[in-house]
N, C-alpha and C positions, 0 to 999 in steps of 0.2 A: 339273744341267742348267738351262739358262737359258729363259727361259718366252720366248716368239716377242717379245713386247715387246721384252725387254730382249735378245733377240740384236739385233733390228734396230737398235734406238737404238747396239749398242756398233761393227757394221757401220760404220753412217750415218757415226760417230764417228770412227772406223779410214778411212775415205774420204775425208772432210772434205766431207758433202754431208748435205743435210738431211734426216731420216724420213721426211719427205713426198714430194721428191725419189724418194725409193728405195723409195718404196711403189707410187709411181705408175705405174709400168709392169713391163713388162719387159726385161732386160740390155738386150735387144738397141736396148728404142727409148729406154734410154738413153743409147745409143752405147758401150756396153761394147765392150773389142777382147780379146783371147785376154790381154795382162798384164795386163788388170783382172783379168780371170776367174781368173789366175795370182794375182792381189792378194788376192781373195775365200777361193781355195785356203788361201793364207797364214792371212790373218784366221782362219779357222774353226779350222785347226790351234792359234792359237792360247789359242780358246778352249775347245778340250781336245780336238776329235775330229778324226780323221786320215778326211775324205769320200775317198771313191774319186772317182780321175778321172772315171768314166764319171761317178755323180753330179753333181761340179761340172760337168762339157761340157753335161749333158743341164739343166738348172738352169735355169729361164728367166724366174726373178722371184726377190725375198726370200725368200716364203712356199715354193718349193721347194726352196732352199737353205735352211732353216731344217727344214722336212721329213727333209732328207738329215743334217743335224745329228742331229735329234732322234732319227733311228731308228740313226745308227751308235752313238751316245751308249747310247742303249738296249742296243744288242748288247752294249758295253761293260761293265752290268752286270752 
């Protein structure tokens, strides 16, 4: 499992925007549209955990996408 650092930095990465950038608010006030959130989906899956929809839809910053990470991650064990 990837520690919240280093999810965000591979996110930020994965988007082509800065930490800072994606720390700073929420999806929404940074103008995220549903194929971002569809983009984010993607991303996460492909750092190993398959979030439920409701999860990503209800997700309303890094740190609660990162939350929904860490605890499907967990189940996983």
């Amino acid at each position: 499992m990837l520690s919240e650092d280093d999810f965000v930095d591979r996110v930020a990465a994965e988007l082509g925007i800065s930490r800072r950038e994606l720390t700073a608010g929420t999806f929404e006030a940074l103008g995220f549209d549903s194929l971002q959130m569809y983009e984010l989906d993607l991303i996460v899956e492909e750092l190993g955990a398959l979030v439920s929809d409701e999860d990503i839809v209800s997700a309303r910053s890094i740190h609660d996408l990162y939350e929904a990470y860490r605890r499907t991650i967990a189940k996983a064990d």
